[in-house]
KOLGU-365327 format. One record per residue (C-alpha): residue number from 1; residue in one letter; x, y, z. Coordinates in nm, 3 decimals, always signed. Last residue first. Example, Ala and Ser with C-alpha at 12.3 -4.5 7.8 and 13.67 -1.06 7.14 Angstrom:
<nodes>
+-----+---------+---------+---------+---------+
| num | residuo |      xx |      yy |      zz |
+-----+---------+---------+---------+---------+
|   2 |       S |  +1.367 |  -0.106 |  +0.714 |
|   1 |       A |  +1.230 |  -0.450 |  +0.780 |
+-----+---------+---------+---------+---------+
</nodes>
This chain:
<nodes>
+-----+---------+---------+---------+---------+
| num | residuo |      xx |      yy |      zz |
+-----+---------+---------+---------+---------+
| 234 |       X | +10.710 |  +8.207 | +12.258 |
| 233 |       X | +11.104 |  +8.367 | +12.219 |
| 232 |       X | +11.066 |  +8.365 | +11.813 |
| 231 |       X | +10.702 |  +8.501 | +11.854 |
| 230 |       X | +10.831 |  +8.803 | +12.033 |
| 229 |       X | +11.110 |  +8.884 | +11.828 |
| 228 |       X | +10.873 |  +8.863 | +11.539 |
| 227 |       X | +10.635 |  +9.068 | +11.673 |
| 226 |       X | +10.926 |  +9.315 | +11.730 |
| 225 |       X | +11.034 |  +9.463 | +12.099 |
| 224 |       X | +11.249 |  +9.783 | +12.018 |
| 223 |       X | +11.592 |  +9.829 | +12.223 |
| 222 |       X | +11.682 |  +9.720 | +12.537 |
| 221 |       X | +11.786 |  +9.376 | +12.661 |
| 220 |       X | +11.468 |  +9.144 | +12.665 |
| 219 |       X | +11.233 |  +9.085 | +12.907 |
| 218 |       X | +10.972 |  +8.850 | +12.744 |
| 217 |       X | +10.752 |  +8.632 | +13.015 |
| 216 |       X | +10.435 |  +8.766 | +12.855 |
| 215 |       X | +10.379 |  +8.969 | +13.179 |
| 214 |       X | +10.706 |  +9.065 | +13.180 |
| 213 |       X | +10.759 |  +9.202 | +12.811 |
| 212 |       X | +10.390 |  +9.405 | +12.889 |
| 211 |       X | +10.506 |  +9.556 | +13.237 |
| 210 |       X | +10.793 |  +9.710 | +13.014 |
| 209 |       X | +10.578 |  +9.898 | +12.807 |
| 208 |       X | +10.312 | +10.027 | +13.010 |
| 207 |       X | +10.685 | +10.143 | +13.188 |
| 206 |       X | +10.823 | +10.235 | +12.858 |
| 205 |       X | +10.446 | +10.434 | +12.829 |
| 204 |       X | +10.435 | +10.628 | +13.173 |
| 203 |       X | +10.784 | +10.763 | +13.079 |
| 202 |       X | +10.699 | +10.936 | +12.787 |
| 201 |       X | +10.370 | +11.033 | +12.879 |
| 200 |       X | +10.531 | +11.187 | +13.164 |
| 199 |       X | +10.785 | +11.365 | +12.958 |
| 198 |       X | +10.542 | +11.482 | +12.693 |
| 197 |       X | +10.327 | +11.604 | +12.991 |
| 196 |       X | +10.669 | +11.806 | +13.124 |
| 195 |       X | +10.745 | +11.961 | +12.755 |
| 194 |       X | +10.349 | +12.051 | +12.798 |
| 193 |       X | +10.369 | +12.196 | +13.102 |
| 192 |       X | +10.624 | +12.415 | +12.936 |
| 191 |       X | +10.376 | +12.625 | +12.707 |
| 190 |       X | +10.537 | +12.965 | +12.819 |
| 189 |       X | +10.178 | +13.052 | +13.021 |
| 188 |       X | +10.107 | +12.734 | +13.024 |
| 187 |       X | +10.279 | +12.576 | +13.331 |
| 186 |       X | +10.553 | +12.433 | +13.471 |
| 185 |       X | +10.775 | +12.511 | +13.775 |
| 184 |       X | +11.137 | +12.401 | +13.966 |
| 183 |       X | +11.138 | +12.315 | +14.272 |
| 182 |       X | +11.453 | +12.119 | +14.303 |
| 181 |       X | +11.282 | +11.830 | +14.506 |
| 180 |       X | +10.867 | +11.901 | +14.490 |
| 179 |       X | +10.836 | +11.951 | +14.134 |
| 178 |       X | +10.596 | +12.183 | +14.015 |
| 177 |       X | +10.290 | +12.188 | +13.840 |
| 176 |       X | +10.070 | +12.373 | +13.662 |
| 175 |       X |  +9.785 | +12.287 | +13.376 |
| 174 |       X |  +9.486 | +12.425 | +13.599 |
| 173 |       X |  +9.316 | +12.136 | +13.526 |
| 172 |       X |  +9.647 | +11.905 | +13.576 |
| 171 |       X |  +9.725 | +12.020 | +13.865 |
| 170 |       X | +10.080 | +11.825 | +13.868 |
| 169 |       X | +10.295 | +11.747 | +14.156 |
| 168 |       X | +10.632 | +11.594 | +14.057 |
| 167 |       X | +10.857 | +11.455 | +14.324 |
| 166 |       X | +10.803 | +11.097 | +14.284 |
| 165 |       X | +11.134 | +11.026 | +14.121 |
| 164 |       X | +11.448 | +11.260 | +14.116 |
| 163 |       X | +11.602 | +11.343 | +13.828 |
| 162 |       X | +11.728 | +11.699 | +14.005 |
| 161 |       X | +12.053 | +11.847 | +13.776 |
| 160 |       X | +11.891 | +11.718 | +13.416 |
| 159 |       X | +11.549 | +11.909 | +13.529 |
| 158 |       X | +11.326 | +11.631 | +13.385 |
| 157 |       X | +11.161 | +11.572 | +13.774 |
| 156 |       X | +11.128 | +11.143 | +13.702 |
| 155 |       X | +10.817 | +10.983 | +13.657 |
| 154 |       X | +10.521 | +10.808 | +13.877 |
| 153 |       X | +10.315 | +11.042 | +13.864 |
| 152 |       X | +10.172 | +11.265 | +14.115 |
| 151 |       X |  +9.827 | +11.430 | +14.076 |
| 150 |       X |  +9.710 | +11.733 | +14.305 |
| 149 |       X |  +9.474 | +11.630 | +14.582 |
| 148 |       X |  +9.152 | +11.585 | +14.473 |
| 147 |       X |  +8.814 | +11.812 | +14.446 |
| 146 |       X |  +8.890 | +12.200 | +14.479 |
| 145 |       X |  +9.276 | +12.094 | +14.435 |
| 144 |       X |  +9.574 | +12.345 | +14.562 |
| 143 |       X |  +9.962 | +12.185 | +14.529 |
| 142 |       X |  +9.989 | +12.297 | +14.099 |
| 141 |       X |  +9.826 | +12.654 | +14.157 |
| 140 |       X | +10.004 | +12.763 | +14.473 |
| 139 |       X | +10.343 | +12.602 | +14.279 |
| 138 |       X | +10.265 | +12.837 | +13.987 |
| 137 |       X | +10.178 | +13.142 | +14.148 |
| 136 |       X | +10.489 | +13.144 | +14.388 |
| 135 |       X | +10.698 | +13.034 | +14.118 |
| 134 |       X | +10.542 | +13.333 | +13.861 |
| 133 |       X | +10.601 | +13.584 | +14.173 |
| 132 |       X | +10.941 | +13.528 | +14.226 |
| 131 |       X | +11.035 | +13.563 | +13.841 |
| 130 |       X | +10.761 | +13.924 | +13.839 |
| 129 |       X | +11.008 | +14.022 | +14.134 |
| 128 |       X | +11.339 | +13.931 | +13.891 |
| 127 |       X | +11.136 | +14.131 | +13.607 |
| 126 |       X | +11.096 | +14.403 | +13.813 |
| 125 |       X | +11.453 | +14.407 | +13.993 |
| 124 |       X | +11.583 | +14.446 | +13.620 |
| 123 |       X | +11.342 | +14.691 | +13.527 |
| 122 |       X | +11.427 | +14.908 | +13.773 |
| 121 |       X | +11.227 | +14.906 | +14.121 |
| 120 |       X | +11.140 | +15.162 | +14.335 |
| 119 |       X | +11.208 | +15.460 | +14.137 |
| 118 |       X | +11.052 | +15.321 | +13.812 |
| 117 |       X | +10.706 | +15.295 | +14.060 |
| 116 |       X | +10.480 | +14.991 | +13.896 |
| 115 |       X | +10.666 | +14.794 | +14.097 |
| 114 |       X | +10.608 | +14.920 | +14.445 |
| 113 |       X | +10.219 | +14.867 | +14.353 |
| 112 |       X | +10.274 | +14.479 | +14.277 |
| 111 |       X | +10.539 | +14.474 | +14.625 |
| 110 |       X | +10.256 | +14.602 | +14.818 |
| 109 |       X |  +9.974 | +14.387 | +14.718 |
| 108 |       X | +10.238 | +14.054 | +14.801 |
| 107 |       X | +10.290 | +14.239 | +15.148 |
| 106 |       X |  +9.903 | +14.290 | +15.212 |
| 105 |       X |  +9.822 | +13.935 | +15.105 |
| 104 |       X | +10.105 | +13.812 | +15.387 |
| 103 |       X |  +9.935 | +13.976 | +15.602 |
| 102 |       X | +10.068 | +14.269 | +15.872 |
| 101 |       X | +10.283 | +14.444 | +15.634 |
| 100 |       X | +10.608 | +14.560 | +15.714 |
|  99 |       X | +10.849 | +14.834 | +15.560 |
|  98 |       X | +10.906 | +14.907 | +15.160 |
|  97 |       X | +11.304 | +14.892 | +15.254 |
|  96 |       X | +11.320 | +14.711 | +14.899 |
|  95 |       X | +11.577 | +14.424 | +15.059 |
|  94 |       X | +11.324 | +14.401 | +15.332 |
|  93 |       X | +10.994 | +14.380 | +15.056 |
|  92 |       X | +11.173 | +14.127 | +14.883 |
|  91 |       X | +11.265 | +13.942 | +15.201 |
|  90 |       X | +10.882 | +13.970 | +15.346 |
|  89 |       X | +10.755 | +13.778 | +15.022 |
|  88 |       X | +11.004 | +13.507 | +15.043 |
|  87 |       X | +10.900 | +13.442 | +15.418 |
|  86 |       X | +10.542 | +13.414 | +15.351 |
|  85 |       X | +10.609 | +13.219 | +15.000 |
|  84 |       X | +10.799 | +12.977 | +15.180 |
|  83 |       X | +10.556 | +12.962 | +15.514 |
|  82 |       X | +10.283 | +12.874 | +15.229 |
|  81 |       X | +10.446 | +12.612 | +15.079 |
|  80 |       X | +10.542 | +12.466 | +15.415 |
|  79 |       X | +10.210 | +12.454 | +15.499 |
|  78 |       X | +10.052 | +12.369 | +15.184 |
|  77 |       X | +10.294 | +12.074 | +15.184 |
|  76 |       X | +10.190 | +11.958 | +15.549 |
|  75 |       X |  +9.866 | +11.890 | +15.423 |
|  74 |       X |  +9.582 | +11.949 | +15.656 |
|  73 |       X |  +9.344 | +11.760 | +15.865 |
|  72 |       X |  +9.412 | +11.327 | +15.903 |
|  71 |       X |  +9.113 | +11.122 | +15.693 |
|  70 |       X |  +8.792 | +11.037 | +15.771 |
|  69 |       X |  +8.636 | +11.331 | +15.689 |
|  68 |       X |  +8.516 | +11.655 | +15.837 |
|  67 |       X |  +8.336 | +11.927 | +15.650 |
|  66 |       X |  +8.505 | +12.190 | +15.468 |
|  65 |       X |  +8.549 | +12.532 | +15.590 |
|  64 |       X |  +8.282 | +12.774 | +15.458 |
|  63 |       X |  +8.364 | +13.051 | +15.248 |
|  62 |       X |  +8.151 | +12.955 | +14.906 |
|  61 |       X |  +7.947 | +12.661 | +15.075 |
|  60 |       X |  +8.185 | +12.329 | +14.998 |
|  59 |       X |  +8.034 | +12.071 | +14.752 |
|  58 |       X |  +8.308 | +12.049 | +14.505 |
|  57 |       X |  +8.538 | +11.961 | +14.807 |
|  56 |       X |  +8.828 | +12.083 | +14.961 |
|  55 |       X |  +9.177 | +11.935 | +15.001 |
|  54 |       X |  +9.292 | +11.969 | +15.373 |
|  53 |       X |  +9.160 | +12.216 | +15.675 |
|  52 |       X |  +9.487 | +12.387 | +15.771 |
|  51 |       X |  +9.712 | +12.358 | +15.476 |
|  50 |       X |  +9.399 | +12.330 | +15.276 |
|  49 |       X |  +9.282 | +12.693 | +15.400 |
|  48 |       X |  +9.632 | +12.852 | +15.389 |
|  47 |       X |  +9.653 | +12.771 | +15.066 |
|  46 |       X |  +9.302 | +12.869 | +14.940 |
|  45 |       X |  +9.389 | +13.204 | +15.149 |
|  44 |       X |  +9.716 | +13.260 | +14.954 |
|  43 |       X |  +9.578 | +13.205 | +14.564 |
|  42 |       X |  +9.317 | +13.405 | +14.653 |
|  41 |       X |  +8.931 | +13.341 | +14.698 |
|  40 |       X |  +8.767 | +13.209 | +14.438 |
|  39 |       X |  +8.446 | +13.262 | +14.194 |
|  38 |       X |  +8.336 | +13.055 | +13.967 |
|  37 |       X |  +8.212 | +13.085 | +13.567 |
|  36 |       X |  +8.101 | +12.751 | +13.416 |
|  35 |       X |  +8.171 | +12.738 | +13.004 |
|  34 |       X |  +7.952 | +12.655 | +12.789 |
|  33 |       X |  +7.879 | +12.293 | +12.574 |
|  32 |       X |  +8.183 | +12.258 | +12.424 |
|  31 |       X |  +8.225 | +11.977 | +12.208 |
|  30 |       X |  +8.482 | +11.625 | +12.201 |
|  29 |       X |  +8.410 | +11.418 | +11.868 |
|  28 |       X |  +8.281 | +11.048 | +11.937 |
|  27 |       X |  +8.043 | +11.028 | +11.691 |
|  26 |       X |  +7.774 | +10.984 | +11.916 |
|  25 |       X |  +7.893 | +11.349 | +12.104 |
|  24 |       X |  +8.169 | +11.362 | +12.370 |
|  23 |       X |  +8.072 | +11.672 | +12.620 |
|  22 |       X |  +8.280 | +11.950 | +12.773 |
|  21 |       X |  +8.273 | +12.209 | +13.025 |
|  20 |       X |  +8.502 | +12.529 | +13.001 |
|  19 |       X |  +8.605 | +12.670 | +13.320 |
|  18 |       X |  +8.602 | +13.062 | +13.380 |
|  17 |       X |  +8.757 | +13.162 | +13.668 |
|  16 |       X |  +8.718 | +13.495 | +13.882 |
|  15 |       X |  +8.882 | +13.641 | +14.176 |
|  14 |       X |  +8.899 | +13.720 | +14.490 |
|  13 |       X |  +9.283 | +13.886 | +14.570 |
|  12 |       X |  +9.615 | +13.806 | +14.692 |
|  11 |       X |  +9.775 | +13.543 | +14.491 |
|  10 |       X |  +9.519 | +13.585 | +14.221 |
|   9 |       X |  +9.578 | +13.998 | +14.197 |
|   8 |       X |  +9.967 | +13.925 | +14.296 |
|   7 |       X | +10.032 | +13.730 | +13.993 |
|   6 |       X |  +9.830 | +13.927 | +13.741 |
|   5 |       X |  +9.949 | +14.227 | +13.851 |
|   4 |       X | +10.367 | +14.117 | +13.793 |
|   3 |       X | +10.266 | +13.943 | +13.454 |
|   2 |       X | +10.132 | +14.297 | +13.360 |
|   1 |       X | +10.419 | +14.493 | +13.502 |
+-----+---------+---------+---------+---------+
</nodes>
């Protein structure tokens, strides 16, 4: 029921977020200096905003739609991102016979206060709903960027059944991501997007790797690259 709140109160709801801000001292160490406290419209309305509008900026007034830049409006995957969760959202309440909400907000409230009623929902159904609702939560998080759009490496989805490349989409301040092929989700709540940063790191340094043997005009045929395997092809 907590997990199930949570969800729907940023999905649906203003609310508040507390970002730490850092500084590197002369000794290089990393230090807190405070943390900045903001706060943001829902999950859903942030979506529908950039799906209509585009990434925001740092600069926007609190409300305001952002002003217009050289660059085409919108981002079809907010849109379709949003239609998902939309459509989602209104099957769960369907299959619960809870009846029609005008907003999509409304029907995500509705399904949080349906859950905390034992009648309504057993705890089976619950922790299915609070399933739906982490994926919904995690992939608004990962596509949604105050300043950039969200960051996509150049690495493989990990999910052994998907492997596909350039599919990832990674917020990486709000440490969520999702990938944009099998749709499966990351974040810190069960400390995967760090199994997926691994992964990326992994990947990002063969290729760092890789470009090194070419640019030195060694290719070689797998395994580790010595210094002395390297001086003995110079």
């Amino acid at each position: 029921m907590a997990d199930i709140r949570t969800y729907a109160h940023e999905l649906a709801d203003t609310y508040r977020t507390q970002t730490p801000a850092y500084t590197k001292t002369r000794g290089g160490r990393i230090k807190l200096t405070g943390v900045h406290s903001t706060e943001q419209d829902g999950l859903l309305v942030q979506l529908a905003e950039a799906a209509a509008y585009g990434v925001t900026s740092p600069d926007d007034v609190h409300g305001a739609r952002p002003v217009p830049q050289s660059r085409p409006p919108g981002t079809w995957e907010a849109l379709a991102l949003h239609a998902t969760i939309s459509t989602d959202a209104a099957r769960w309440t369907a299959n619960l016979e809870l009846g029609h909400r005008d907003t999509v907000q409304a029907t995500v409230r509705q399904l949080a206060a349906a859950a905390a009623e034992p009648r309504v929902l057993d705890d089976t159904v619950a922790a299915a709903l609070a399933g739906a609702m982490r994926r919904w939560h995690v992939r608004a998080q990962a596509l949604i960027g105050w300043i950039t759009e969200p960051y996509r490496p150049r690495a493989t989805c990990p999910v052994v059944t998907c492997g596909r490349r350039d599919t990832l989409r990674v917020n990486v301040a709000r440490r969520a991501a999702y990938c944009a092929g099998c749709q499966s989700i990351w974040d810190d709540s069960d400390g995967s997007i760090r199994v997926l940063a691994q992964h990326i790191e992994a990947q990002t340094n063969s290729r760092a790797v890789q470009a090194e043997r070419v640019r030195s005009g060694y290719a070689g045929r797998g395994g580790a690259w010595t210094s002395e395997e390297g001086s003995n092809n110079g």
